[in-house]
LUMLUMLUM-505611 format. One record per residue (C-alpha): residue number from 1; z, y, x; residue in three letters. Coordinates in Angstrom, 2 decimals. Example, Ala and Ser with C-alpha at 12.3 -4.5 7.8 and 13.67 -1.06 7.14 Angstrom:
2
<site><num>1</num><up>7.80</up><north>-4.50</north><east>12.30</east><residuo>Ala</residuo></site>
<site><num>2</num><up>7.14</up><north>-1.06</north><east>13.67</east><residuo>Ser</residuo></site>
//
This chain:
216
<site><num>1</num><up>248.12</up><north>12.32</north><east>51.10</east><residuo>Unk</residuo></site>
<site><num>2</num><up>244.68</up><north>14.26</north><east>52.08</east><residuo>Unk</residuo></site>
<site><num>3</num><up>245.20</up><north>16.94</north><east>54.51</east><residuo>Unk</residuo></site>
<site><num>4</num><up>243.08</up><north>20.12</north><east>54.46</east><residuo>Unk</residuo></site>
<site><num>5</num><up>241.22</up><north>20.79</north><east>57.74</east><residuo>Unk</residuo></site>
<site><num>6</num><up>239.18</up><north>23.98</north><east>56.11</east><residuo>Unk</residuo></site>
<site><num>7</num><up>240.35</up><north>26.89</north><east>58.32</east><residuo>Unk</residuo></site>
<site><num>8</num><up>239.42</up><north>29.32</north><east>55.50</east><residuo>Unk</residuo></site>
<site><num>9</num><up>241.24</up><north>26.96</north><east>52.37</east><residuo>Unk</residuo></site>
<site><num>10</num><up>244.02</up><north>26.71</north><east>54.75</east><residuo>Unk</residuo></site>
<site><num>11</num><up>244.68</up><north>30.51</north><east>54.80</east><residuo>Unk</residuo></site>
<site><num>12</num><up>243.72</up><north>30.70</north><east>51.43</east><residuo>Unk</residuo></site>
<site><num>13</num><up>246.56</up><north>28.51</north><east>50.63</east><residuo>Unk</residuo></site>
<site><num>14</num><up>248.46</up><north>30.07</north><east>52.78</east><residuo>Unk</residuo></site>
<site><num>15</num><up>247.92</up><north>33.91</north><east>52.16</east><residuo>Unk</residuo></site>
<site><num>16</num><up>250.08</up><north>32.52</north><east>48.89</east><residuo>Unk</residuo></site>
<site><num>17</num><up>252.80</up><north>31.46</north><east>50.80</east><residuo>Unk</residuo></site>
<site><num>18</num><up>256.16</up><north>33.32</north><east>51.29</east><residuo>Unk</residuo></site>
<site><num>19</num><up>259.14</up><north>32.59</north><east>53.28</east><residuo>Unk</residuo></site>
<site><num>20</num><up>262.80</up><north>32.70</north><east>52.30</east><residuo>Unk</residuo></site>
<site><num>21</num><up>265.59</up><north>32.37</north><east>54.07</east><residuo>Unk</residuo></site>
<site><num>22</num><up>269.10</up><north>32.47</north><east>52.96</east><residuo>Unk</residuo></site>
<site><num>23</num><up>271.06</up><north>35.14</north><east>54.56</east><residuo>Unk</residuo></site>
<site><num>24</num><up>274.32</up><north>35.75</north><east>53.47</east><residuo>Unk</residuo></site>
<site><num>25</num><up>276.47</up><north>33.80</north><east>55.99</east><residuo>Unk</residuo></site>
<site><num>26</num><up>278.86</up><north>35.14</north><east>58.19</east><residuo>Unk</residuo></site>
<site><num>27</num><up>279.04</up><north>33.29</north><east>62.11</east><residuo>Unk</residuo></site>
<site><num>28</num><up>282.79</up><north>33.89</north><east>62.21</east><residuo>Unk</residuo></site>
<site><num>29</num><up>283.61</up><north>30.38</north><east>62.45</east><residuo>Unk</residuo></site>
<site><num>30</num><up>281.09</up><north>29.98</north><east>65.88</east><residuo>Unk</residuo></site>
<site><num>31</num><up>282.72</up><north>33.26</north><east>67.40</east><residuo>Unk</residuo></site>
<site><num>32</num><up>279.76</up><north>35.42</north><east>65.94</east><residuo>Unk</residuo></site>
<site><num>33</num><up>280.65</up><north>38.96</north><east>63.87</east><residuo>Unk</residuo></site>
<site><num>34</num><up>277.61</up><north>39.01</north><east>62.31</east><residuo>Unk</residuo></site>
<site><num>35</num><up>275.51</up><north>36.66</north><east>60.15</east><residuo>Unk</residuo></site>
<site><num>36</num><up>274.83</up><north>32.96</north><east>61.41</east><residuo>Unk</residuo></site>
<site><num>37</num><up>271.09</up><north>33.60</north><east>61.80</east><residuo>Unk</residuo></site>
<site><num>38</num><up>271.86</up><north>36.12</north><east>64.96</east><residuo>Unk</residuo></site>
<site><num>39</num><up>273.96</up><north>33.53</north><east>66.55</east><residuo>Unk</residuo></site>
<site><num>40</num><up>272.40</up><north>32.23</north><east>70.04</east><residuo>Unk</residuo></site>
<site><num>41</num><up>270.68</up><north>29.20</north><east>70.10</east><residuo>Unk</residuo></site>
<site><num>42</num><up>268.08</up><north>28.50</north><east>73.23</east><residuo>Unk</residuo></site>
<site><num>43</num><up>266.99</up><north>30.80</north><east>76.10</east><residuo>Unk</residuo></site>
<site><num>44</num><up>268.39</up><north>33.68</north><east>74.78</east><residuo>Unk</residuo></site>
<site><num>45</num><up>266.81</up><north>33.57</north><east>70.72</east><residuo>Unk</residuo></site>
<site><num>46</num><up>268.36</up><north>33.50</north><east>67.92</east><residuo>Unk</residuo></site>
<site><num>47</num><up>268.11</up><north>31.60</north><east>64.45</east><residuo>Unk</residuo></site>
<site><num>48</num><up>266.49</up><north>34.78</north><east>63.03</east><residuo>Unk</residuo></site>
<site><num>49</num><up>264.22</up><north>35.42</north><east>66.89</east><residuo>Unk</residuo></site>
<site><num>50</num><up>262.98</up><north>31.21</north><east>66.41</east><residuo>Unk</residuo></site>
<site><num>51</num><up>261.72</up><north>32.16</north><east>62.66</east><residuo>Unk</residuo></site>
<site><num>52</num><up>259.88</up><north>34.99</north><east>63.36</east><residuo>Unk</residuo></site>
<site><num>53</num><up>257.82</up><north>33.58</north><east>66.44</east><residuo>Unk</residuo></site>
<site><num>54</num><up>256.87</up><north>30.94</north><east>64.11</east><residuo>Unk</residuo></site>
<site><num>55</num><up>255.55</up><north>32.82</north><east>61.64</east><residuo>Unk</residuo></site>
<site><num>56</num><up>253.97</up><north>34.85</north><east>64.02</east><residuo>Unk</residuo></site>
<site><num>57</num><up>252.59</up><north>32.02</north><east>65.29</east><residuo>Unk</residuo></site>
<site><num>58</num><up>251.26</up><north>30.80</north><east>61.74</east><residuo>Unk</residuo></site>
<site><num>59</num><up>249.77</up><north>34.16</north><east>61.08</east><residuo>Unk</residuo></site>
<site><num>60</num><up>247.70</up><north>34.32</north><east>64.51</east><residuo>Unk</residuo></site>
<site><num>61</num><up>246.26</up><north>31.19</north><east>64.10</east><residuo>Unk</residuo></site>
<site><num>62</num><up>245.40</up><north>31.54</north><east>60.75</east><residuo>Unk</residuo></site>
<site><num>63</num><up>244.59</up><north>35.28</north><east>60.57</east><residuo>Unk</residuo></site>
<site><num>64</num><up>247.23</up><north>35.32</north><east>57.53</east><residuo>Unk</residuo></site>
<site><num>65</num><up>250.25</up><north>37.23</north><east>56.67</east><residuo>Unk</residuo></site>
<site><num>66</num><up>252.97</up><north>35.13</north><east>56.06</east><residuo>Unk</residuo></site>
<site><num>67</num><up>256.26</up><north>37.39</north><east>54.64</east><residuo>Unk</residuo></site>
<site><num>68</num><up>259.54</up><north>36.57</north><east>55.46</east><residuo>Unk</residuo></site>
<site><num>69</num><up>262.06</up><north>37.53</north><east>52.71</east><residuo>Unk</residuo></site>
<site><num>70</num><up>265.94</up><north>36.88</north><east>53.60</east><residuo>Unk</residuo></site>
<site><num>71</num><up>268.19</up><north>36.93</north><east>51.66</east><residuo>Unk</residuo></site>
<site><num>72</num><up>271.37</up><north>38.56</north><east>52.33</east><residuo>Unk</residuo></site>
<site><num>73</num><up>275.32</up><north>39.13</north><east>50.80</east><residuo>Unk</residuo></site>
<site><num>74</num><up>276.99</up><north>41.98</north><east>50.72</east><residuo>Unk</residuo></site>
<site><num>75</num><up>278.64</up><north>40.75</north><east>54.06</east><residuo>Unk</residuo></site>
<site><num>76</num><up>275.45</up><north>40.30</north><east>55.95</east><residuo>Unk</residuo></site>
<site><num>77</num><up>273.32</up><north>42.82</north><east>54.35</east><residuo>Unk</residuo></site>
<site><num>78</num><up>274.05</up><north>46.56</north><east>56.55</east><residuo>Unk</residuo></site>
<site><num>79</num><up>273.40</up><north>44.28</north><east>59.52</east><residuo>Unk</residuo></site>
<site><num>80</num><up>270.47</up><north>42.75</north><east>59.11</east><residuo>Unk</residuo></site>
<site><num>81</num><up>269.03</up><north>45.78</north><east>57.95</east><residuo>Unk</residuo></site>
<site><num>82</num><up>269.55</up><north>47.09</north><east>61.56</east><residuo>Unk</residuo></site>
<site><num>83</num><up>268.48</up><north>43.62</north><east>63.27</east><residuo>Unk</residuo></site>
<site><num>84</num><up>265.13</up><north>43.59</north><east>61.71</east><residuo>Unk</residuo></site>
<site><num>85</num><up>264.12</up><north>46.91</north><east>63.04</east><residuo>Unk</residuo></site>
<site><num>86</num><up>263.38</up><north>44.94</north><east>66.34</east><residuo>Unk</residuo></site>
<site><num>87</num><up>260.52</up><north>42.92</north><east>64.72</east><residuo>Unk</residuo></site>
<site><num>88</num><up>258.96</up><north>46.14</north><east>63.77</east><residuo>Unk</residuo></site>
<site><num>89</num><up>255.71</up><north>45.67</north><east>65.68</east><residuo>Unk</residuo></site>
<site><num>90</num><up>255.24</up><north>41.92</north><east>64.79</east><residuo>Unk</residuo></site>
<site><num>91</num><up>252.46</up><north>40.90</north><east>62.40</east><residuo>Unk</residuo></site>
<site><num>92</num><up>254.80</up><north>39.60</north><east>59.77</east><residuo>Unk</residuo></site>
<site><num>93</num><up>256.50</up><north>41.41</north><east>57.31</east><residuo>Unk</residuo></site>
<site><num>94</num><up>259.76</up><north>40.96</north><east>56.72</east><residuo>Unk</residuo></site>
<site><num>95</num><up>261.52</up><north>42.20</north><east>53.79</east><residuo>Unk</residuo></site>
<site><num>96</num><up>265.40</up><north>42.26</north><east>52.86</east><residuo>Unk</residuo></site>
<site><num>97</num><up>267.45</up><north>42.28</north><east>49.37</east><residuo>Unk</residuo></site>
<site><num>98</num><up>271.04</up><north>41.94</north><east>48.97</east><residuo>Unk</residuo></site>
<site><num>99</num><up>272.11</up><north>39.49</north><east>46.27</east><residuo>Unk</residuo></site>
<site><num>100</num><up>274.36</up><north>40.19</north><east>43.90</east><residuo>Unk</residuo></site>
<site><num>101</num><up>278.33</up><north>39.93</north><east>44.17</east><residuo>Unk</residuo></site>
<site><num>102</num><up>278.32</up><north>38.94</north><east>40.26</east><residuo>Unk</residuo></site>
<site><num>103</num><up>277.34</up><north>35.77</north><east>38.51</east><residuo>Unk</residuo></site>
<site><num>104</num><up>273.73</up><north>36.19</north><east>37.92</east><residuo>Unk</residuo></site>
<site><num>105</num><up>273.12</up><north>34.07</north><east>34.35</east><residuo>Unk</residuo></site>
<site><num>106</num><up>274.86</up><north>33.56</north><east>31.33</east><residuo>Unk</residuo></site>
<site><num>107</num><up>276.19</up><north>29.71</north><east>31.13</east><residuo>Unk</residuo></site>
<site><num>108</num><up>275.62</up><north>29.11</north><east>27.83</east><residuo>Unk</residuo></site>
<site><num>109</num><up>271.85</up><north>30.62</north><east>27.36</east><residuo>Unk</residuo></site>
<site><num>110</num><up>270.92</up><north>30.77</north><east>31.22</east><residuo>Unk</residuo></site>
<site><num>111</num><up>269.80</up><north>34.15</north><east>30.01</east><residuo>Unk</residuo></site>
<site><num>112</num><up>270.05</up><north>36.95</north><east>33.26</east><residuo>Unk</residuo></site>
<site><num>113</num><up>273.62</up><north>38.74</north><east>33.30</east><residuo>Unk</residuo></site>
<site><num>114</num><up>273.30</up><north>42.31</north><east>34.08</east><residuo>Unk</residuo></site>
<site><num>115</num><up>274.99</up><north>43.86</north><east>37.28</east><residuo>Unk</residuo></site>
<site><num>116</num><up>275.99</up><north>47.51</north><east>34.97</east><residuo>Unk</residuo></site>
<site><num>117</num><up>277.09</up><north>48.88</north><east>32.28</east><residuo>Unk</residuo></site>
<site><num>118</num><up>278.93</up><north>46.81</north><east>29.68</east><residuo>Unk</residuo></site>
<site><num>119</num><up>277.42</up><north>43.01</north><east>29.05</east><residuo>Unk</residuo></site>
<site><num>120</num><up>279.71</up><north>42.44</north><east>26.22</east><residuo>Unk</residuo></site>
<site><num>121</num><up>280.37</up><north>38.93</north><east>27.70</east><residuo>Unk</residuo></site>
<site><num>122</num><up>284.09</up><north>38.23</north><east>27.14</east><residuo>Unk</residuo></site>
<site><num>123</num><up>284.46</up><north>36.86</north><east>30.97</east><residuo>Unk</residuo></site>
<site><num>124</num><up>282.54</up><north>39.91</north><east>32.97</east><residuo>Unk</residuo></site>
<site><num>125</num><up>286.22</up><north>41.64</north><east>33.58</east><residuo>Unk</residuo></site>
<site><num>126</num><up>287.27</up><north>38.25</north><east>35.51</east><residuo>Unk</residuo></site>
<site><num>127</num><up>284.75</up><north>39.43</north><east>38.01</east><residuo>Unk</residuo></site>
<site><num>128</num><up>284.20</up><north>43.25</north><east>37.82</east><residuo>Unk</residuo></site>
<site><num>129</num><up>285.45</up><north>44.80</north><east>41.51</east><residuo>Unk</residuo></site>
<site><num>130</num><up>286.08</up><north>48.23</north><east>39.76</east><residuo>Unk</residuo></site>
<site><num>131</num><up>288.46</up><north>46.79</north><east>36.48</east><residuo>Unk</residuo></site>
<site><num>132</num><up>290.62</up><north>43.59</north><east>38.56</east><residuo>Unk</residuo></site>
<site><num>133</num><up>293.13</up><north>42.29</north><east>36.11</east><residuo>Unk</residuo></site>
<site><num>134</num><up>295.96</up><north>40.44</north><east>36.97</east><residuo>Unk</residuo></site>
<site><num>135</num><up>296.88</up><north>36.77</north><east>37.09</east><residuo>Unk</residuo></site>
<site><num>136</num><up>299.16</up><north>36.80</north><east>34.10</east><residuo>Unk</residuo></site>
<site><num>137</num><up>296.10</up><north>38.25</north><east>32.34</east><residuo>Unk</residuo></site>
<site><num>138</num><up>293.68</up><north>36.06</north><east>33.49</east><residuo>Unk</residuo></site>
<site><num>139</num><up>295.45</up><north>32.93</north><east>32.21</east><residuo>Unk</residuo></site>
<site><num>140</num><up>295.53</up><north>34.67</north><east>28.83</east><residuo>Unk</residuo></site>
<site><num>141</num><up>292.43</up><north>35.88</north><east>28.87</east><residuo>Unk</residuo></site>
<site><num>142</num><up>289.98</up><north>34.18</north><east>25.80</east><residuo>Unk</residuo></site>
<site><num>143</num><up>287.24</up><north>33.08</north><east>28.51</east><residuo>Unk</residuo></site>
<site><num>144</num><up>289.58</up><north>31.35</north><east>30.61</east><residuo>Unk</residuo></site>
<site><num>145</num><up>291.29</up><north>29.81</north><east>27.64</east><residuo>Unk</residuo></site>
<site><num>146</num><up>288.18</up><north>28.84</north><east>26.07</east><residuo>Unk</residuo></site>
<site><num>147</num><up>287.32</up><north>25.91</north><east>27.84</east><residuo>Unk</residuo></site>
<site><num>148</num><up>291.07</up><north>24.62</north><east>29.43</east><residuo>Unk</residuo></site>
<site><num>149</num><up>292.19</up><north>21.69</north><east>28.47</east><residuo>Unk</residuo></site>
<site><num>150</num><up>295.24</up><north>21.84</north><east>25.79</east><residuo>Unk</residuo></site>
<site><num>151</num><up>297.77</up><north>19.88</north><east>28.30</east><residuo>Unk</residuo></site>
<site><num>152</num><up>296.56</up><north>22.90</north><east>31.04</east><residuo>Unk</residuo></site>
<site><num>153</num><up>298.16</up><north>25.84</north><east>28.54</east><residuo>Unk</residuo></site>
<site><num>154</num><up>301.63</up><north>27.54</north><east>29.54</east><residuo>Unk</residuo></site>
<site><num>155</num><up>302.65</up><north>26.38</north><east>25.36</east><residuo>Unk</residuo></site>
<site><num>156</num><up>302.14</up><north>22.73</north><east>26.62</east><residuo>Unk</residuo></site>
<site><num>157</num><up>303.52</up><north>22.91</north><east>29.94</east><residuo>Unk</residuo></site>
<site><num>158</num><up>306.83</up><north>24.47</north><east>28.58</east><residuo>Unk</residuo></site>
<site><num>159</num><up>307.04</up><north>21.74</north><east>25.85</east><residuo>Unk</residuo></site>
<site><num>160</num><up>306.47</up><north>18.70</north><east>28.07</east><residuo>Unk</residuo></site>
<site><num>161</num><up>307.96</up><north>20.10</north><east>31.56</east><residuo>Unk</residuo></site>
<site><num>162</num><up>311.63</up><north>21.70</north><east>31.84</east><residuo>Unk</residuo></site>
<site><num>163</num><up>311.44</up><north>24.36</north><east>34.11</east><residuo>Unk</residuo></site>
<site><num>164</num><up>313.21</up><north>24.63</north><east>37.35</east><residuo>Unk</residuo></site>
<site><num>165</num><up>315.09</up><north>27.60</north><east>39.10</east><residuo>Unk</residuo></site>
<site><num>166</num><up>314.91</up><north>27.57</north><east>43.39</east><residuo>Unk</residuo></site>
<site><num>167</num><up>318.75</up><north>27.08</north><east>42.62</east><residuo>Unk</residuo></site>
<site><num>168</num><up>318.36</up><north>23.83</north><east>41.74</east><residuo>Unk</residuo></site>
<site><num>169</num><up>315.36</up><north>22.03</north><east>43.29</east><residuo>Unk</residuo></site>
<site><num>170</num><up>317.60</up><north>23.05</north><east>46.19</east><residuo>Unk</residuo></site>
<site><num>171</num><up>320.67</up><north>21.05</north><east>44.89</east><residuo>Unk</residuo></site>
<site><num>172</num><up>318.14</up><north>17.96</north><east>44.69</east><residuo>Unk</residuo></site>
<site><num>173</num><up>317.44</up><north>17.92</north><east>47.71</east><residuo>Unk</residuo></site>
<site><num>174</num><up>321.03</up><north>18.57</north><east>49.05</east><residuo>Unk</residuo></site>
<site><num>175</num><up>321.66</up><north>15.59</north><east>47.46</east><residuo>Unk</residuo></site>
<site><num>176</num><up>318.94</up><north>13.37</north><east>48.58</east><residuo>Unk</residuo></site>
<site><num>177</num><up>320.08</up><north>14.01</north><east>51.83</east><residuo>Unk</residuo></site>
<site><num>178</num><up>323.53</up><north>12.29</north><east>51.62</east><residuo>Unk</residuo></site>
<site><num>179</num><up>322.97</up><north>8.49</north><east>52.29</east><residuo>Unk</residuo></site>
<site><num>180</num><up>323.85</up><north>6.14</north><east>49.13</east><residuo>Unk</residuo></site>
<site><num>181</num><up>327.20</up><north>4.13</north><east>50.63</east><residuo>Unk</residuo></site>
<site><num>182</num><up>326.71</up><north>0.39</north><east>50.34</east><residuo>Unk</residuo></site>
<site><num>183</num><up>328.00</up><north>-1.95</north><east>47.94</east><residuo>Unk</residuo></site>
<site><num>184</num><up>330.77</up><north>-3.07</north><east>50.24</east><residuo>Unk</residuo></site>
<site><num>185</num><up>332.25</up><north>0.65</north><east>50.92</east><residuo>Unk</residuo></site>
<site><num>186</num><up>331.95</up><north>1.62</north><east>46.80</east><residuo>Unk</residuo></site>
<site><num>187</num><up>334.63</up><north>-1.53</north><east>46.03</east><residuo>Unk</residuo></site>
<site><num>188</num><up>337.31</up><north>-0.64</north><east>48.80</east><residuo>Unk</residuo></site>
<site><num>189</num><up>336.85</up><north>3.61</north><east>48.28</east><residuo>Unk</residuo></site>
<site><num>190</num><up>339.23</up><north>5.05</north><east>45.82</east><residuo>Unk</residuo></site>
<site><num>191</num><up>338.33</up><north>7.16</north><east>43.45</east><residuo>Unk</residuo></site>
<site><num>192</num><up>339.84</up><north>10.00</north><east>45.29</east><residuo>Unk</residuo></site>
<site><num>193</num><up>338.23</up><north>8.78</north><east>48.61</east><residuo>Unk</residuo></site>
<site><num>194</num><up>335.16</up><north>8.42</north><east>46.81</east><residuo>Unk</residuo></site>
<site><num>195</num><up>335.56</up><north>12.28</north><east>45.83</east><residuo>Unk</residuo></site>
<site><num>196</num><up>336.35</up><north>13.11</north><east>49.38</east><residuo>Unk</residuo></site>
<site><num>197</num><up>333.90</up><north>11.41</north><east>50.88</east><residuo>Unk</residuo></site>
<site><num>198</num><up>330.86</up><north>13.00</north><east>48.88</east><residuo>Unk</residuo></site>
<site><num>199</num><up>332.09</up><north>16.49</north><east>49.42</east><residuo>Unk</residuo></site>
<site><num>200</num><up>332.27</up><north>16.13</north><east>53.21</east><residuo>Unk</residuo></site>
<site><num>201</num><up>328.50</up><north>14.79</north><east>52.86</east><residuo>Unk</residuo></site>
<site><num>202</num><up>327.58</up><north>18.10</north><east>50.61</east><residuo>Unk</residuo></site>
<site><num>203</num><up>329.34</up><north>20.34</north><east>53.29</east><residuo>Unk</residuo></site>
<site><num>204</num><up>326.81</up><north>19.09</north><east>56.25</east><residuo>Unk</residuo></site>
<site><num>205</num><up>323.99</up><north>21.50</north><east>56.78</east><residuo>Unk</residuo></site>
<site><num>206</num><up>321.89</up><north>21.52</north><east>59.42</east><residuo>Unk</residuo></site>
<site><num>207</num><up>320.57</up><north>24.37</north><east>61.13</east><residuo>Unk</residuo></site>
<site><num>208</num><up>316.64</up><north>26.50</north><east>60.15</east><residuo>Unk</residuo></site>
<site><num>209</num><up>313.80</up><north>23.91</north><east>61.03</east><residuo>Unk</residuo></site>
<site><num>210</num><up>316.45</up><north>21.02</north><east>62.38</east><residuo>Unk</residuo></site>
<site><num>211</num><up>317.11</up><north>17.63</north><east>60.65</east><residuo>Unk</residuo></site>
<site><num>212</num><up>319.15</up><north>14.79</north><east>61.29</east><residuo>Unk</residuo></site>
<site><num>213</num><up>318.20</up><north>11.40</north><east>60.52</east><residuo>Unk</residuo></site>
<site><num>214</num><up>321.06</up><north>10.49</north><east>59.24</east><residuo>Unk</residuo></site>
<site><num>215</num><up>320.51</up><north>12.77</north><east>55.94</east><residuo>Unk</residuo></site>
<site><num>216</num><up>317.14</up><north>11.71</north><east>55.82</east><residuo>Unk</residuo></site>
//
C-alpha cells in the first residue's frame, strides 16, 4: 500500500472526509444518565471531549475541516444538543440529526419508508407511537401472519396442544410432589390403606417459598 506524503493531496483527500459517530446510546448501564459518549474516560474527557481534540488536531495540521456528524436517538438527542454547545469555538463543525424511531426501508423493495402520513404498508400500525394496537391484534394482524410459520398459528396450537387452566397445572404438580411408594409397600397396602395413604400425601402443603425434600 503507497502512502501519500503530499501535504496539499492529503487535505485534498481529506477536505472530502466526514466523520460519523453513532450516538444513540444511553450510559445507564455504567451509572451515566446521559449518552455513553459523555461518560468519563481519562483525565477528566469524555468519549465525545477525545473525538473532538482529534479532529481538531487533524484539522490544524492539515489546515482542513473535518465535520463531525453524530448520530443520535430520540433518547440521546435533547442532550447532546446541549453538550455540543461547549465545542462552539473549536475549528470543527459538528452537526447533529436524530434518527428515526420507525423502520427506515421497506423489506421487500429496500425502497425508503416514510416517517408521515399514511405509507399504505400493511405493517406501519405495528410500529406507529400515536395508533398502538393490542397484542390480540397484533397476532391477527395480516403482516404478522404473513410470514409465521403454520405450526406458530393459535388454529394449530389449539388442534395439536389441549389447553390448560392454572387449576390444573397446579394439581400436577401437587401430585408430583407425593413420593411413588415402592414395590414392597404397594403388595402389603390394602386398597383402603392405599386410599388413605394418598390422601394424607395430597393434604401436606408446605408453607409460601418453603419445600421439603421429601415431596420433592
Amino acid at each position: 500500500m503507497l502512502l501519500c506524503t503530499d501535504p496539499a493531496e492529503i487535505k485534498k483527500l481529506l477536505d472530502k472526509l466526514v466523520v460519523l459517530k453513532l450516538n444513540g446510546g444511553l450510559g445507564t448501564t455504567m451509572g451515566c444518565t446521559g449518552p455513553k459518549s459523555v461518560i468519563g474516560v481519562r483525565n477528566g474527557l469524555t468519549f465525545l471531549d477525545l473525538i473532538v481534540i482529534q479532529i481538531e488536531n487533524l484539522n490544524s495540521k492539515y489546515g482542513c475541516k473535518v465535520p463531525l456528524l453524530l448520530m443520535n436517538s430520540f433518547n440521546t438527542h435533547e442532550d447532546t444538543l446541549k453538550i455540543v454547545e461547549k465545542y462552539s469555538k473549536s475549528n470543527i463543525e459538528i452537526h447533529s440529526f436524530n434518527q428515526s424511531q420507525y423502520p427506515r426501508i421497506v423489506v421487500d423493495d429496500f425502497l425508503p419508508l416514510p416517517s408521515k402520513g399514511q405509507t399504505g404498508k400493511d405493517g406501519w400500525n405495528l410500529f406507529s407511537m400515536n395508533n398502538r394496537i393490542t397484542i390480540k391484534e397484533i397476532k391477527s394482524h395480516p403482516w404478522f401472519m404473513k410470514n409465521l410459520p403454520r405450526e406458530l398459528t393459535e388454529v394449530s396450537q389449539a388442534t395439536y396442544y389441549t389447553p390448560q387452566s392454572a387449576e390444573e397445572m397446579m394439581k400436577m404438580v401437587e401430585e408430583g410432589k407425593v413420593p411413588s411408594p415402592s414395590v414392597g409397600e404397594l403388595e402389603t397396602l390394602t386398597g383402603d390403606e392405599k386410599k388413605t395413604r394418598k390422601k394424607m400425601s395430597m393434604k401436606r402443603e408446605s408453607r409460601p417459598g418453603e419445600f421439603h425434600v421429601g415431596d420433592m
